[in-house]
C-alpha positions in Angstrom: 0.0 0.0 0.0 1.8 3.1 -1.0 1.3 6.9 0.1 0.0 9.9 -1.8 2.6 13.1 -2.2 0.0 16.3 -2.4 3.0 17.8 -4.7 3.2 15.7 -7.8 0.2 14.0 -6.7 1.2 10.3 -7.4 0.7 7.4 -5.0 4.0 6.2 -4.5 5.5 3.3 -2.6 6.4 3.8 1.5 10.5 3.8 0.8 10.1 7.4 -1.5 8.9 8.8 2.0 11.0 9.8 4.8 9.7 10.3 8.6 8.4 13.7 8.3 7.4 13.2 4.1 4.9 10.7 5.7 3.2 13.0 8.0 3.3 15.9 5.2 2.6 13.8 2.5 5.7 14.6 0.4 7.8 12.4 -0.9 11.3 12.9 -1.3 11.8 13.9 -4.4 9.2 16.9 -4.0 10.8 17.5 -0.9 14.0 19.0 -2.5 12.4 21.3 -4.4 12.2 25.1 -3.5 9.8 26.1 -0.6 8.6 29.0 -2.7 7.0 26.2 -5.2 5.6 24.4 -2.5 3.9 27.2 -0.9 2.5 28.0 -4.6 1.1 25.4 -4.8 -0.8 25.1 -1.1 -1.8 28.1 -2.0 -3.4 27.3 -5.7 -4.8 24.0 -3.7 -6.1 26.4 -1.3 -8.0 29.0 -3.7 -9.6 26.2 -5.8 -10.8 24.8 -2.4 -12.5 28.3 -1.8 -14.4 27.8 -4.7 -15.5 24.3 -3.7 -16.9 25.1 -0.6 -20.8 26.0 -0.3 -19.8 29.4 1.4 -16.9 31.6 0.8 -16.9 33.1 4.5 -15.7 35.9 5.5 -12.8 34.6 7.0 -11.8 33.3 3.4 -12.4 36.2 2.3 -9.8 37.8 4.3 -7.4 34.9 3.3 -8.1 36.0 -0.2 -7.2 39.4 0.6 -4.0 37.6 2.2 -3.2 35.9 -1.3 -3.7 39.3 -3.6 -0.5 40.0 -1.8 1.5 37.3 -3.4 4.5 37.5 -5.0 3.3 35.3 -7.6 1.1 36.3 -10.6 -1.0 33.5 -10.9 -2.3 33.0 -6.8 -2.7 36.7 -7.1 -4.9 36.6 -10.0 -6.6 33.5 -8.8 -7.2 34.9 -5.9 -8.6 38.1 -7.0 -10.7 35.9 -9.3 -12.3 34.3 -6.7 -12.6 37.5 -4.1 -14.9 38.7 -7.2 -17.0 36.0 -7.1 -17.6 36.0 -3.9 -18.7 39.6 -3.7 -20.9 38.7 -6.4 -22.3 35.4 -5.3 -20.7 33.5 -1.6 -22.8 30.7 -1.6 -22.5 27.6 -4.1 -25.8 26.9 -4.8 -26.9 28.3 -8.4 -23.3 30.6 -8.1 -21.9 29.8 -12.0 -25.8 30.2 -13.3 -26.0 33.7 -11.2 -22.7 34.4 -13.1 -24.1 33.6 -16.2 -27.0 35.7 -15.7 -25.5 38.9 -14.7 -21.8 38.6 -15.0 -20.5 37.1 -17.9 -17.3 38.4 -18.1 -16.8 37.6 -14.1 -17.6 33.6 -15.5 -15.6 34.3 -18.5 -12.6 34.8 -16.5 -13.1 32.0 -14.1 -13.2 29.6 -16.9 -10.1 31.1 -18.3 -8.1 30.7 -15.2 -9.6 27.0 -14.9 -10.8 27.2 -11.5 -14.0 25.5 -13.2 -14.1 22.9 -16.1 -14.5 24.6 -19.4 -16.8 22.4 -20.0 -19.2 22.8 -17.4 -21.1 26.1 -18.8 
């Protein structure tokens, strides 16, 4: 029975896992690679989990606020993606057909940045 890396996302076997890669799920291979990548992509993980949820609160909301401050161009445009759609619609339930209705070019830009299938709408 092998163990999933959250990096690279493959199930690999126990021996490409030290002590701590176990408990962090990272094998060792991800594990030498820079911690700025790493934290890229916890944070990418993180904003597409924001739009998973069935309420953007507002304590993600502040997160979000966090992540506009990123170095990096893509969790900062993700991230200001998704603090737009939140201020237009929080809650899950009909959110891409309210975006559809009154904000195309907000659901344009989500499907550009692939924080929903392109083939969904």
């Amino acid at each position: 029975m092998g163990h999933w890396c959250r990096i690279c996302g493959c199930n690999k076997p126990n021996e490409k896992f030290s002590g701590k890669g176990h408990r962090n799920h990272v094998c060792k291979h991800c594990a030498k690679t820079s911690k700025e990548l790493i934290e890229a992509i916890d944070q990418e993980a993180e904003i597409f989990g924001f739009m998973e949820q069935s309420n953007i609160s507002r304590k993600n909301i502040s997160r979000l606020n966090q992540l506009i401050q990123s170095e990096n161009p893509r969790i900062s445009e993700l991230a200001s993606i998704v603090l737009e759609v939140a201020k237009v619609k929080r809650h899950k339930k009909r959110r891409l057909q309210a975006l559809a209705k009154d904000h195309i070019d907000l659901l344009l830009k989500v499907k550009e940045s692939g924080l929903i299938d392109a083939d969904y709408y």
